[in-house]
PDB file with one MODEL, atoms N, CA, C and O in Angstrom:
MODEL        1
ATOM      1  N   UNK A   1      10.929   3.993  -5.138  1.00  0.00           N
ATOM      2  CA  UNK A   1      11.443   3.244  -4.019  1.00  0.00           C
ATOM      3  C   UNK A   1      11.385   1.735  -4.279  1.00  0.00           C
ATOM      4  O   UNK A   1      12.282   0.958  -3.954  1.00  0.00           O
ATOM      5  N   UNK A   2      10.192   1.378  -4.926  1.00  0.00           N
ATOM      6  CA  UNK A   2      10.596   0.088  -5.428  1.00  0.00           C
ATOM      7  C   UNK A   2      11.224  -0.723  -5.935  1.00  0.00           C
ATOM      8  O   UNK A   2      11.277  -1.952  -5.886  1.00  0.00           O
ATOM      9  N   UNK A   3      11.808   0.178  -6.536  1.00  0.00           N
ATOM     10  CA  UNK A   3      12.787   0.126  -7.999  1.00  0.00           C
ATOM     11  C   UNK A   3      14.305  -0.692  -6.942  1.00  0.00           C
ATOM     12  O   UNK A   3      14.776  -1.827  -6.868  1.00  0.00           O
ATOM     13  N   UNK A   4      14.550   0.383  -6.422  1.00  0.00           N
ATOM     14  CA  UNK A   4      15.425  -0.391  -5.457  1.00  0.00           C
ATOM     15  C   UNK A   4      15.598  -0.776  -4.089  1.00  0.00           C
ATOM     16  O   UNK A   4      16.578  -0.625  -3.359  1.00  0.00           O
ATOM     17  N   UNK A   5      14.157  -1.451  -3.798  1.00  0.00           N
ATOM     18  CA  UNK A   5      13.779  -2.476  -2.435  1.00  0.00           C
ATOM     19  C   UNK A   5      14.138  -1.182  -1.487  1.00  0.00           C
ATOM     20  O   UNK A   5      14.972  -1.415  -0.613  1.00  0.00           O
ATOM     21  N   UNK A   6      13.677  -0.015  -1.544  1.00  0.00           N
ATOM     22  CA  UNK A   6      13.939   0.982  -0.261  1.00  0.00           C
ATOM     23  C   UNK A   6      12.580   1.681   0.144  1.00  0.00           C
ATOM     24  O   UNK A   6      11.793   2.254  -0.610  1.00  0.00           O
ATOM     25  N   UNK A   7      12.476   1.478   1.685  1.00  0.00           N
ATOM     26  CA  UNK A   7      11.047   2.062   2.462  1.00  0.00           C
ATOM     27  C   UNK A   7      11.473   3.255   2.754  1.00  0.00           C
ATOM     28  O   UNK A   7      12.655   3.575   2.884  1.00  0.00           O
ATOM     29  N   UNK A   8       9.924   4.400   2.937  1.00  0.00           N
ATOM     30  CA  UNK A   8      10.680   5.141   3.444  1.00  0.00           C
ATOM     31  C   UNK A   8      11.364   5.439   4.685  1.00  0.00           C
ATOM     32  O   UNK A   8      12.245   6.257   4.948  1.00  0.00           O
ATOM     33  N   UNK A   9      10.655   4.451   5.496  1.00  0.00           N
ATOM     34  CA  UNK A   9      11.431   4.955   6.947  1.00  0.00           C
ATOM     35  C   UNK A   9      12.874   4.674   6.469  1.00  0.00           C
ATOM     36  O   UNK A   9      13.679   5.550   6.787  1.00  0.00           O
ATOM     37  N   UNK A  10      13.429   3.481   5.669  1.00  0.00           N
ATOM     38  CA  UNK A  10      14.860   3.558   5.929  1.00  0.00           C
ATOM     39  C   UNK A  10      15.636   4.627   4.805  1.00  0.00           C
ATOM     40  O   UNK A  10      16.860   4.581   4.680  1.00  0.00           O
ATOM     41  N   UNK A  11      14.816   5.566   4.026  1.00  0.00           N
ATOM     42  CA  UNK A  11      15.505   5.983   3.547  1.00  0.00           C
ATOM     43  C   UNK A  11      15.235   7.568   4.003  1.00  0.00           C
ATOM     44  O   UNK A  11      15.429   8.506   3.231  1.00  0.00           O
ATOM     45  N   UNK A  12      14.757   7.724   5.378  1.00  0.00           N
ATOM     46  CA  UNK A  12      15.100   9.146   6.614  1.00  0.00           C
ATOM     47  C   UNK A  12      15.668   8.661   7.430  1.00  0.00           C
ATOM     48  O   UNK A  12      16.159   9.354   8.321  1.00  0.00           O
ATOM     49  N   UNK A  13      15.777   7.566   7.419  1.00  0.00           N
ATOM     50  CA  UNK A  13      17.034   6.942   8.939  1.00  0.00           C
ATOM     51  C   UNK A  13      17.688   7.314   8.057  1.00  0.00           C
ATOM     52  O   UNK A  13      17.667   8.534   8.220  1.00  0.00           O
ATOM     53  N   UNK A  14      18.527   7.034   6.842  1.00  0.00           N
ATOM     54  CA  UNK A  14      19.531   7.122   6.213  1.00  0.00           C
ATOM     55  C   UNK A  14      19.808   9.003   5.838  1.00  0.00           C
ATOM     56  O   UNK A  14      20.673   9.833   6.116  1.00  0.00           O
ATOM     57  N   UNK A  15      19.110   8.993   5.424  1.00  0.00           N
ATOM     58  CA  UNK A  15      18.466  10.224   4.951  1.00  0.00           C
ATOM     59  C   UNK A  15      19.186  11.663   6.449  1.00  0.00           C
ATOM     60  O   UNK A  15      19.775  12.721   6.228  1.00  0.00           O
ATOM     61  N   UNK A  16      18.824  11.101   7.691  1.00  0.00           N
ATOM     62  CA  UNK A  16      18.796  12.077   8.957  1.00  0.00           C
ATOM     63  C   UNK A  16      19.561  11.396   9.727  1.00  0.00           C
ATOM     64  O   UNK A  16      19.187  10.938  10.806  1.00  0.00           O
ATOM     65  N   UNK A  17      21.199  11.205   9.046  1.00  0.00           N
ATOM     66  CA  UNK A  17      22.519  10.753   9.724  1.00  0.00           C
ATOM     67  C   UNK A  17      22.629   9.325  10.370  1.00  0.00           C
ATOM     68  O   UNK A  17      23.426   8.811  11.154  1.00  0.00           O
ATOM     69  N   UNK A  18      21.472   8.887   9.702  1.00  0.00           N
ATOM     70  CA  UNK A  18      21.244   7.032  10.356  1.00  0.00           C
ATOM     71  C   UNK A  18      21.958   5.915   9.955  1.00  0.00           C
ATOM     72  O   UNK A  18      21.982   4.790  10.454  1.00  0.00           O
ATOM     73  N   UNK A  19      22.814   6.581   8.529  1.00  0.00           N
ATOM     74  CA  UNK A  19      23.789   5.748   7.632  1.00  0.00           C
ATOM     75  C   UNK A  19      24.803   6.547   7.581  1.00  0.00           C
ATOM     76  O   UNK A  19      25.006   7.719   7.261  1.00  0.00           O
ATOM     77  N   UNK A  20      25.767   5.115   8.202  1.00  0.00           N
ATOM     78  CA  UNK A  20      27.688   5.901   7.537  1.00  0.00           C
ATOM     79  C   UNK A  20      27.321   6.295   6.351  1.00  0.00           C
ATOM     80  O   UNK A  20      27.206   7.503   6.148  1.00  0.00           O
ATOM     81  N   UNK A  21      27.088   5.450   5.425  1.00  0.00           N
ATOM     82  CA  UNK A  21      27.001   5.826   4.028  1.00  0.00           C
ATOM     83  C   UNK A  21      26.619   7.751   3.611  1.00  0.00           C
ATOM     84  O   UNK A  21      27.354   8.695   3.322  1.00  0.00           O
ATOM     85  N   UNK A  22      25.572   7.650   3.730  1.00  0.00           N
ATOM     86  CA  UNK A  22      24.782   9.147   3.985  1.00  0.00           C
ATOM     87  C   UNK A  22      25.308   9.814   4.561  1.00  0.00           C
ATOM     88  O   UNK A  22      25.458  10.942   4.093  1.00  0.00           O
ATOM     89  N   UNK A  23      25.922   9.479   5.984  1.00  0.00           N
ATOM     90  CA  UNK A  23      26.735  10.908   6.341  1.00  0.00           C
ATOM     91  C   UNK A  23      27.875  11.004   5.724  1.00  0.00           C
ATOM     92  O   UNK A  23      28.571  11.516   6.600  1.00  0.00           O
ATOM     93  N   UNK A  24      28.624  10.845   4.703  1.00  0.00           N
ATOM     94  CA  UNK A  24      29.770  10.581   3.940  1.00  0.00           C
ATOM     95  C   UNK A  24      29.849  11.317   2.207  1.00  0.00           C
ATOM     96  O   UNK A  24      30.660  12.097   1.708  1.00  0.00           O
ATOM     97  N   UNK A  25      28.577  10.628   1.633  1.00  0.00           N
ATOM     98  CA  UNK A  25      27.911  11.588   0.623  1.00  0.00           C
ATOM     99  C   UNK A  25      28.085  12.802   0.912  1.00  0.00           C
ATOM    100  O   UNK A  25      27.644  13.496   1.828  1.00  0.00           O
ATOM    101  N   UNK A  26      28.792  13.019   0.027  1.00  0.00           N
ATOM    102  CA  UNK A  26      28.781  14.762  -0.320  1.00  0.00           C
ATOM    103  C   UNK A  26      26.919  15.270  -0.780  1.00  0.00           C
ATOM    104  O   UNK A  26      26.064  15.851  -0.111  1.00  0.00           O
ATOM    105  N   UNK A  27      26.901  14.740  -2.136  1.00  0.00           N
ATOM    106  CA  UNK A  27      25.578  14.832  -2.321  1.00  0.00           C
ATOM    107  C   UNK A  27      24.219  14.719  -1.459  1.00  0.00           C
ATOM    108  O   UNK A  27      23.234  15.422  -1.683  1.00  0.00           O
ATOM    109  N   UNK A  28      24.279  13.924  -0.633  1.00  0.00           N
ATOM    110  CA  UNK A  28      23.405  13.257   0.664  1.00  0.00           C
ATOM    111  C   UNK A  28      23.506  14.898   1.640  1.00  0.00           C
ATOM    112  O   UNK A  28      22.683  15.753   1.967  1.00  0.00           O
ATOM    113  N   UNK A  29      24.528  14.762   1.774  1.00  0.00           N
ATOM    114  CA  UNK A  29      24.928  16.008   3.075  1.00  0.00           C
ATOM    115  C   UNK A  29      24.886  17.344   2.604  1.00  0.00           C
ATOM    116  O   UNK A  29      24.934  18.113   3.564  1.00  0.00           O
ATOM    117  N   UNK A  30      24.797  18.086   1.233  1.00  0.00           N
ATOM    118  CA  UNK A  30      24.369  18.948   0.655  1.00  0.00           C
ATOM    119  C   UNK A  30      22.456  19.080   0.605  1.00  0.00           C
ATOM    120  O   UNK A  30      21.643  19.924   0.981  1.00  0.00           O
ATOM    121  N   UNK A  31      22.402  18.144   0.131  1.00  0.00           N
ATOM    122  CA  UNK A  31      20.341  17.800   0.063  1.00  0.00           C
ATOM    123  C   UNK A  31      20.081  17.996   1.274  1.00  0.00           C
ATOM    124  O   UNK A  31      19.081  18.711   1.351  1.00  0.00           O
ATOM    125  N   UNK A  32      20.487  17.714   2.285  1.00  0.00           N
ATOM    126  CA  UNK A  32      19.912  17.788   3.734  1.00  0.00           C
ATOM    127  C   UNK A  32      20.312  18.762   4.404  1.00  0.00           C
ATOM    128  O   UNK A  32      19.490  18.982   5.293  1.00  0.00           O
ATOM    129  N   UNK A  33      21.264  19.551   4.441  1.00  0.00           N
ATOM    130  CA  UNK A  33      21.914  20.745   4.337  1.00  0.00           C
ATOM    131  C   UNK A  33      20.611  21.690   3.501  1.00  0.00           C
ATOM    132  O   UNK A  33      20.289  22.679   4.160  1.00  0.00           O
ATOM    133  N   UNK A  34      20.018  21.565   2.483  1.00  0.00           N
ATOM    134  CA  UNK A  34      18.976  22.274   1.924  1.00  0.00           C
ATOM    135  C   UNK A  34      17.508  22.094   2.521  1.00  0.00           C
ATOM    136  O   UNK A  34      16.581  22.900   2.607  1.00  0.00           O
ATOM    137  N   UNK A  35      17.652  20.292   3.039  1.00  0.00           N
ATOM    138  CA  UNK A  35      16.524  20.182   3.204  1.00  0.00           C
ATOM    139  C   UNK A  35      16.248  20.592   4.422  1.00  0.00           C
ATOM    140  O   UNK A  35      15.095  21.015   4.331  1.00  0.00           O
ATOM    141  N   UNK A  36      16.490  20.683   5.160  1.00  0.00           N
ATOM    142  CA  UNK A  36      16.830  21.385   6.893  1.00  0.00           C
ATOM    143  C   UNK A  36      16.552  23.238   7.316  1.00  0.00           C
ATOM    144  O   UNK A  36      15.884  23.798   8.185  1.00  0.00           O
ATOM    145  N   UNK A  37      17.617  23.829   5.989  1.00  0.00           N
ATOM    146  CA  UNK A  37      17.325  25.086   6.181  1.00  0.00           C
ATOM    147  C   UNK A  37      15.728  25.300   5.092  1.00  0.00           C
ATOM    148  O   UNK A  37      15.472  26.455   4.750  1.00  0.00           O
ATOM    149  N   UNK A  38      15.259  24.743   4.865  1.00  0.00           N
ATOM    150  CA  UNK A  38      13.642  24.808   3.979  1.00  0.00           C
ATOM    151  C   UNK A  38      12.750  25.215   4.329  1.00  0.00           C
ATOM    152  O   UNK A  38      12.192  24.540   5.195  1.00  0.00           O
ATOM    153  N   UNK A  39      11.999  26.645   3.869  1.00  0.00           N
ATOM    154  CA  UNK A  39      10.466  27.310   4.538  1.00  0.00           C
ATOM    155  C   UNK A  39       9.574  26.133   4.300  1.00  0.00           C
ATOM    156  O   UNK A  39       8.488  26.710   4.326  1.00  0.00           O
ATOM    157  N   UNK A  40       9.310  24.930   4.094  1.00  0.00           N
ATOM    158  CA  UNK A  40       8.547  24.294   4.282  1.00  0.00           C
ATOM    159  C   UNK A  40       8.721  22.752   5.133  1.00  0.00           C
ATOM    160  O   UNK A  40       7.748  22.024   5.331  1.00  0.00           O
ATOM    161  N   UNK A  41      10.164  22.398   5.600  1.00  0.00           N
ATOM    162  CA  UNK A  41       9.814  21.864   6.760  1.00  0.00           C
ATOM    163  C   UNK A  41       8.522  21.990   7.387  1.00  0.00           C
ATOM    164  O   UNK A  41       7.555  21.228   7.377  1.00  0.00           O
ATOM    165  N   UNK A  42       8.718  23.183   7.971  1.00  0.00           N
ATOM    166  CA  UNK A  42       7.715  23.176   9.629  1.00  0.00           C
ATOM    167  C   UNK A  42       6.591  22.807   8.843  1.00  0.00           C
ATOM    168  O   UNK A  42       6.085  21.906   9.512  1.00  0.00           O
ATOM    169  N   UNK A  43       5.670  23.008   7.496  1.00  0.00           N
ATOM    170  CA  UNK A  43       4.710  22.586   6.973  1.00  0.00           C
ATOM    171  C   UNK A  43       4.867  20.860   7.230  1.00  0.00           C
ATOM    172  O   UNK A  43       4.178  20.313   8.092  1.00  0.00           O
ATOM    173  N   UNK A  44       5.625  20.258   6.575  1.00  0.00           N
ATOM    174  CA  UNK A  44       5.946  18.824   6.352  1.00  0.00           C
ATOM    175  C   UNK A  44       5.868  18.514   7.526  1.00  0.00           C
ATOM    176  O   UNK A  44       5.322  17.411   7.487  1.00  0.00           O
ATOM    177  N   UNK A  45       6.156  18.891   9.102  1.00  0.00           N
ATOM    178  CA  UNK A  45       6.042  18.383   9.778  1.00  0.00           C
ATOM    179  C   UNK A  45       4.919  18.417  10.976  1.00  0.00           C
ATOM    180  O   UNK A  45       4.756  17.596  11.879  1.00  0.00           O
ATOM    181  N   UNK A  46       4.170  19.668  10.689  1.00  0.00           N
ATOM    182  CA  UNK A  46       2.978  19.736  10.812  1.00  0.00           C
ATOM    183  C   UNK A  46       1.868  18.750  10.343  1.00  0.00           C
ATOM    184  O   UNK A  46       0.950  18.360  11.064  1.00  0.00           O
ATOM    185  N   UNK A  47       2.087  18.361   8.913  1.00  0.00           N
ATOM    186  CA  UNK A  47       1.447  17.487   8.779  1.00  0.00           C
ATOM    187  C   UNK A  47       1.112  15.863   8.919  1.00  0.00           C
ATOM    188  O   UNK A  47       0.183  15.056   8.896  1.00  0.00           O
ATOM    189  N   UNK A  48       2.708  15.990   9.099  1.00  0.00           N
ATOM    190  CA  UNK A  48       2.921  14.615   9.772  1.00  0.00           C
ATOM    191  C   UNK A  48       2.439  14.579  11.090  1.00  0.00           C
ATOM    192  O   UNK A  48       2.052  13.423  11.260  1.00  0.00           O
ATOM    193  N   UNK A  49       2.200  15.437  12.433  1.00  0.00           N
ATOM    194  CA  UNK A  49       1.832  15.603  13.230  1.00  0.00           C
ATOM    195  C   UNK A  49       0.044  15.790  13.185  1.00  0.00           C
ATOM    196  O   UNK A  49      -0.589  15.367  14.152  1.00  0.00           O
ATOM    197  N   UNK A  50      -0.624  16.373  12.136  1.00  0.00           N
ATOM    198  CA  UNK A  50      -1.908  16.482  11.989  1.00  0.00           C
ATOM    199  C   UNK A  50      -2.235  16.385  10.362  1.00  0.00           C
ATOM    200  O   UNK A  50      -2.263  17.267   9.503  1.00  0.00           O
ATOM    201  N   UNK A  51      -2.478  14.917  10.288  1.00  0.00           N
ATOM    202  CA  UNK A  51      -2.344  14.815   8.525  1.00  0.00           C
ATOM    203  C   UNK A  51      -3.718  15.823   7.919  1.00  0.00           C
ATOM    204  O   UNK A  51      -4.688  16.108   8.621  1.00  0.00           O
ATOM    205  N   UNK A  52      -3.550  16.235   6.573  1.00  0.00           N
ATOM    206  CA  UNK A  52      -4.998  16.803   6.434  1.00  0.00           C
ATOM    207  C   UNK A  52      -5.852  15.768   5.764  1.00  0.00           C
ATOM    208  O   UNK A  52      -5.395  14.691   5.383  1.00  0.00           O
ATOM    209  N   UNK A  53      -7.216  16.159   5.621  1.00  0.00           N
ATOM    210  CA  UNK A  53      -8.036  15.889   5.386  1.00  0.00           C
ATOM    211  C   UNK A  53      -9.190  16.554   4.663  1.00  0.00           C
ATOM    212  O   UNK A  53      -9.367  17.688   5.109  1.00  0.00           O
ATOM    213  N   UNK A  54      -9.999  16.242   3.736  1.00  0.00           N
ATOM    214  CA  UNK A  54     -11.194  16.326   3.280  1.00  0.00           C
ATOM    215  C   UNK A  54     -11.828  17.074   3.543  1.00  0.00           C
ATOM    216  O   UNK A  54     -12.532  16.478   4.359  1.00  0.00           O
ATOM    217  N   UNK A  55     -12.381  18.541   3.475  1.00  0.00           N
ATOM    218  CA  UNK A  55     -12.947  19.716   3.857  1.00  0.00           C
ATOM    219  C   UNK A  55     -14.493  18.397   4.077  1.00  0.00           C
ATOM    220  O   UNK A  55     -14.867  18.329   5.248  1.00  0.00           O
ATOM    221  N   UNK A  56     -15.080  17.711   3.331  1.00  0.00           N
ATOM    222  CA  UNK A  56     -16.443  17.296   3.459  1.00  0.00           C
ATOM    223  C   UNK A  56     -16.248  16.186   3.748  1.00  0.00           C
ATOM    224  O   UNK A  56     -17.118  15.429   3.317  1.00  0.00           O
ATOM    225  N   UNK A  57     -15.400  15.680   4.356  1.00  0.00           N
ATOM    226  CA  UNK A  57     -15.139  14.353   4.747  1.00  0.00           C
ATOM    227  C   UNK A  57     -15.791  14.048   6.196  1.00  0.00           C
ATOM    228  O   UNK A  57     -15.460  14.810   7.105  1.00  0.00           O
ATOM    229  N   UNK A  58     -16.867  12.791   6.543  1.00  0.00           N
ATOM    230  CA  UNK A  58     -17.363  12.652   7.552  1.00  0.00           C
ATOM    231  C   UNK A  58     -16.453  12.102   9.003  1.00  0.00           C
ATOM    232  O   UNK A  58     -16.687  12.255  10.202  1.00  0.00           O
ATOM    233  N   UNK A  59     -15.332  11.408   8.270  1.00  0.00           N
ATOM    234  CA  UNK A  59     -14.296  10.348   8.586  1.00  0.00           C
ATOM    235  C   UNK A  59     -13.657  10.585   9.441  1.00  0.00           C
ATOM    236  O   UNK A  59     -13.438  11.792   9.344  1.00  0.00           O
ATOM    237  N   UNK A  60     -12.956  10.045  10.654  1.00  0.00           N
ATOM    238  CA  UNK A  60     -12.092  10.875  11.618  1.00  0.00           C
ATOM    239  C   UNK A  60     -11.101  10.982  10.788  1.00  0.00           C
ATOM    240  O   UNK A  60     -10.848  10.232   9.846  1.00  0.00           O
ATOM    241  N   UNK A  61     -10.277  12.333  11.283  1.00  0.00           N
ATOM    242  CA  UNK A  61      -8.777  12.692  10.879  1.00  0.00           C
ATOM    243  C   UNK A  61      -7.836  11.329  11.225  1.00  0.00           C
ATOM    244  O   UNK A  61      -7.918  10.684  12.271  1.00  0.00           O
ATOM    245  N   UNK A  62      -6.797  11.005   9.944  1.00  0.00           N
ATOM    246  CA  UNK A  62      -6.612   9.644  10.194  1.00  0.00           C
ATOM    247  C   UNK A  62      -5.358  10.539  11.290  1.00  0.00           C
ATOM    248  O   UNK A  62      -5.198  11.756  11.386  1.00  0.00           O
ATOM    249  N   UNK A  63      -4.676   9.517  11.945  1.00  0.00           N
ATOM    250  CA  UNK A  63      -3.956  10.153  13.274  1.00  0.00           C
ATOM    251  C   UNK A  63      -2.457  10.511  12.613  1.00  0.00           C
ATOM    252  O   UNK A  63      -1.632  11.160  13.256  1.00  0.00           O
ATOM    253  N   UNK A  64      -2.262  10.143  11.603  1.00  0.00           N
ATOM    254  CA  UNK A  64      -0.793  10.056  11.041  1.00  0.00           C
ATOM    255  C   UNK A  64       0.401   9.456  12.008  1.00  0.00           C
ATOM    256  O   UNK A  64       0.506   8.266  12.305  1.00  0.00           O
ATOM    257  N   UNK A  65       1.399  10.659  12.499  1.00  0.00           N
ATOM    258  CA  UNK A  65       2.551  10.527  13.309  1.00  0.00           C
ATOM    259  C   UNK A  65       2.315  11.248  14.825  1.00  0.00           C
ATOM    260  O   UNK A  65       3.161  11.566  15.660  1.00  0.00           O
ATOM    261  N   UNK A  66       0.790  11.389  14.861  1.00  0.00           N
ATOM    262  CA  UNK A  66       0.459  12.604  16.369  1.00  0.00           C
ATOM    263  C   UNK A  66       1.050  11.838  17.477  1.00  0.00           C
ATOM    264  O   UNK A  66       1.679  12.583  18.229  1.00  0.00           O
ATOM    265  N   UNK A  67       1.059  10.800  17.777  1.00  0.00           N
ATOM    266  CA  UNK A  67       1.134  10.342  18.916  1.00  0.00           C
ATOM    267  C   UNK A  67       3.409   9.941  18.903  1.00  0.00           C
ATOM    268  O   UNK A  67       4.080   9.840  19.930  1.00  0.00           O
ATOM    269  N   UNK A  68       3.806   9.853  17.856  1.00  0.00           N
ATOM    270  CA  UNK A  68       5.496  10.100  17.759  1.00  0.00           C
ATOM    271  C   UNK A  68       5.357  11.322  17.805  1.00  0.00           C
ATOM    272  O   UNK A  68       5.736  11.706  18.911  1.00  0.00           O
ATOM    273  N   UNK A  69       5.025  12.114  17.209  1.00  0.00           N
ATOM    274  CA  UNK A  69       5.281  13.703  16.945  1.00  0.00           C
ATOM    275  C   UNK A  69       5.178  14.547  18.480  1.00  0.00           C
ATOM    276  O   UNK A  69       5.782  15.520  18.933  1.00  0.00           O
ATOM    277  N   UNK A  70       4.190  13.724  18.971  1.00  0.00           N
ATOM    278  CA  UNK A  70       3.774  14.328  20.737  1.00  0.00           C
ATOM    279  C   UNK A  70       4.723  14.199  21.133  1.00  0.00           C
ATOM    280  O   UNK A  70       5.422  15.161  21.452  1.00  0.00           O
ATOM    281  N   UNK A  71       5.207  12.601  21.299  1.00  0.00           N
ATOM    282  CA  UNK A  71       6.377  12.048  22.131  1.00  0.00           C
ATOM    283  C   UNK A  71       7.545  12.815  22.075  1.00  0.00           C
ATOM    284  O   UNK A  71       8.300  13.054  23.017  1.00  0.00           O
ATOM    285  N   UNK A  72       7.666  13.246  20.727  1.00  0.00           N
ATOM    286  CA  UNK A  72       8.959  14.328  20.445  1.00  0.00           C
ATOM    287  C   UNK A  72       9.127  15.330  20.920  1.00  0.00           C
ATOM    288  O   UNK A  72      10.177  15.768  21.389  1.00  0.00           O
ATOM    289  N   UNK A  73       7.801  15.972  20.841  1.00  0.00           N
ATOM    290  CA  UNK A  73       7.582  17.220  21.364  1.00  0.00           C
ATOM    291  C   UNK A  73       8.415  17.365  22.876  1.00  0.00           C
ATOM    292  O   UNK A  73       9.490  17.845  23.234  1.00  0.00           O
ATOM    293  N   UNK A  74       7.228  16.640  23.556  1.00  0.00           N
ATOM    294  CA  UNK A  74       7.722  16.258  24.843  1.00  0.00           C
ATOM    295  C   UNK A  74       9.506  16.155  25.411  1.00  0.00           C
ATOM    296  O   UNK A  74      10.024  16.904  26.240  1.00  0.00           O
ATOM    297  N   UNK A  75       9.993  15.319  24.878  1.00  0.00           N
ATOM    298  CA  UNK A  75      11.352  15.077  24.645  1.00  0.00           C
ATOM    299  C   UNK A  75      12.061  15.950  24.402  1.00  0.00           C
ATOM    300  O   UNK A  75      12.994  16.043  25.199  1.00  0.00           O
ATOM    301  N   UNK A  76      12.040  16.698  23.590  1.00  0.00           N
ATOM    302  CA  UNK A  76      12.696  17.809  23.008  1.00  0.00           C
ATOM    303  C   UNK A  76      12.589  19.250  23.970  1.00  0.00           C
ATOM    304  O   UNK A  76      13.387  20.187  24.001  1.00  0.00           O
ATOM    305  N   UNK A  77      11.532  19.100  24.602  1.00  0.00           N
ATOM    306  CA  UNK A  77      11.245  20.304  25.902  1.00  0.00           C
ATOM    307  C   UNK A  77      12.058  19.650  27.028  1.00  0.00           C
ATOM    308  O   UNK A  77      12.561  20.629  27.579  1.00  0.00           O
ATOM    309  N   UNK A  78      12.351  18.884  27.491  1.00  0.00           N
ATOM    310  CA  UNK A  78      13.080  18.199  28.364  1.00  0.00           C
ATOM    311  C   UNK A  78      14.671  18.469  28.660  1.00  0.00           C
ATOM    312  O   UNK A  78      15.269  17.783  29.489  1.00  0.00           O
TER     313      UNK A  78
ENDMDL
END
């Protein structure tokens, strides 16, 4: 990502129809097309919702995306 000045948030805005560009890519819209129907989403986003941690770790669970991931939740039941 460094390589060419790209974060990741802007490259899942882009990435999840946030760029003309990206939605236009054939290639772009095939990958996400794969990446969407994927048995490991719901993992990936589980963890973004409850990052893991350290079986012997004293440390709180760092919070990751729980408090967006809630908000979504929420939203999405609505």
């Amino acid at each position: 990502f460094d390589s060419i000045n790209l974060k990741v948030d802007e490259f899942l805005h882009g990435f999840s129809w946030g760029d003309y560009a990206c939605t236009r890519n054939s290639k772009i819209r095939i990958e996400r097309k794969v990446f969407f129907a994927s048995p490991k989403l719901l993992s990936i986003i589980q963890r973004w919702a409850i990052p893991p941690r350290q079986k012997d770790s004293s440390h709180a669970r760092a919070t990751g995306g729980s408090v967006t991931m809630n908000k979504f939740a929420l939203q999405a039941l609505n």
